[in-house]
N, C-alpha and C positions, 0 to 999 in steps of 0.2 A: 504494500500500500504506500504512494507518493503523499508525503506529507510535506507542504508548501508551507514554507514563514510567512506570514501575513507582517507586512511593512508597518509603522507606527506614520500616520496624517500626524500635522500640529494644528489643532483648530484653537480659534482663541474667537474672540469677537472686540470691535470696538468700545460696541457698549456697555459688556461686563466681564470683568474678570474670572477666572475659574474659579467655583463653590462663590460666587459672588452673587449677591443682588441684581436678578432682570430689572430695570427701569420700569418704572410704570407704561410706560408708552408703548410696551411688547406684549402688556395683560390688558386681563378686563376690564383693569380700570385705567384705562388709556387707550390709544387706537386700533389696541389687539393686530397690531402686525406680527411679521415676523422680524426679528434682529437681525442685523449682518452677521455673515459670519467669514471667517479667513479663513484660506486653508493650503498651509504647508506642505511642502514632503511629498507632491503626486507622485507617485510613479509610473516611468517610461512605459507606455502600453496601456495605461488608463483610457480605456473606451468613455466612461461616462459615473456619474457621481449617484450616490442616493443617500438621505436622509430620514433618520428616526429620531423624532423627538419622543421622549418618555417620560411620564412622572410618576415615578417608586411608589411614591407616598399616598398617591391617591385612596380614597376610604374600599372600593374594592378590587384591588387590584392594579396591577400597571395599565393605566391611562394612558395613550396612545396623544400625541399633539400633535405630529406631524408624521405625515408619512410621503414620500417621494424619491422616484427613481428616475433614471435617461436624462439627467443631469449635465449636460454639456461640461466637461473637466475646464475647472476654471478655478483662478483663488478669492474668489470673491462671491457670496453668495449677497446681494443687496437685499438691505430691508423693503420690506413690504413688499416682495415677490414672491413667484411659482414658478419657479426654474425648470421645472420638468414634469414631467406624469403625477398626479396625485393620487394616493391611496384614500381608505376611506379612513379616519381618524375616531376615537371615542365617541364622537357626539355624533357621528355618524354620516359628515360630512366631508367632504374632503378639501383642503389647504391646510391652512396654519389656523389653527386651535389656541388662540392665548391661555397662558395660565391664568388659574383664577379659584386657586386652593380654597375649599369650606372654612376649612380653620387649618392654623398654623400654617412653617415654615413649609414649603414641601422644595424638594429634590425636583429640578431639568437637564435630564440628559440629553444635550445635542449630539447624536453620533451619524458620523460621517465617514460614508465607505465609498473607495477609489474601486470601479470594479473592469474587468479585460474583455466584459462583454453587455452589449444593449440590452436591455430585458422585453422579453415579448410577454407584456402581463396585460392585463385587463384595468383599463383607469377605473377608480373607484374599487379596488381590490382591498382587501385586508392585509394587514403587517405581516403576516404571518405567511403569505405566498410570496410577497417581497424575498422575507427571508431566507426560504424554498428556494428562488429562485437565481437569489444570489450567494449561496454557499459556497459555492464551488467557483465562483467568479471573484472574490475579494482580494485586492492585492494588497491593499492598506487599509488601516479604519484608524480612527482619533474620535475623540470626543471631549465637550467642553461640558462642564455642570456652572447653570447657573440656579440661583435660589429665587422665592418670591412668596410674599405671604401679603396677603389680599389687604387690601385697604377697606378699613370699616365707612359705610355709607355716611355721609355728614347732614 
């Protein structure tokens, strides 16, 4: 069995630092786009990018924010866009989902995979054939956490 090292992406973003505070402006209680994000390190043969955003902390289970694949390879993912194919996300929609935690602090995982081939998926798919589909195509993955805890109504 060929077992392949998968490459370390450096993603960071402008707006928040790692384990740091999303700005309001990325959640609910702000324009609910999505943040920019950077991303270091492609490697040569990167056909195209895909993104899962996640949140751990969710009350049942990991909450799905973003899902997206066929990503044109590029280091700049800009806010407020859809770079490519959207899956379907928790609320059962598909783009970018702001955070907008019940209570408390909760966990965002931006993770970002460098993959060798295009995916022939169905737009409005679930995360989980994303993942299917690109196992075997990953040449790098990185991921940024930022944090957010909802702002009480005034």
């Amino acid at each position: 069995m060929k077992t392949t090292a998968i490459a370390q992406l450096t993603i960071s973003s402008p707006a928040f630092g790692n384990e740091e505070n999303i700005p309001s402006k990325y959640t609910c209680n702000g324009d609910g786009i999505n943040p920019p994000l950077e991303i270091k390190n492609i490697p040569e043969g990167t056909q195209t990018l895909a993104i899962i955003v996640e949140d751990p902390d969710a009350p049942n289970g990991i909450y799905d924010h973003w899902v997206v694949w066929n990503i044109k390879p590029t280091n700049i993912i800009p806010e407020n866009s859809n770079p490519g194919i959207s899956g379907n996300n928790s609320a059962g929609k598909t783009g970018y989902h702001p955070p907008c935690p019940p209570t408390g602090t909760h966990r965002y995982y931006f993770h970002v995979f460098a993959l060798d081939h295009h995916l022939d998926l169905i737009p409005g798919g679930p995360k989980e054939k994303l993942q299917e589909a690109m196992e075997a195509h990953i040449l790098a993955s990185g991921t940024i956490i930022g944090t957010y805890k909802r702002l009480a109504k005034l």
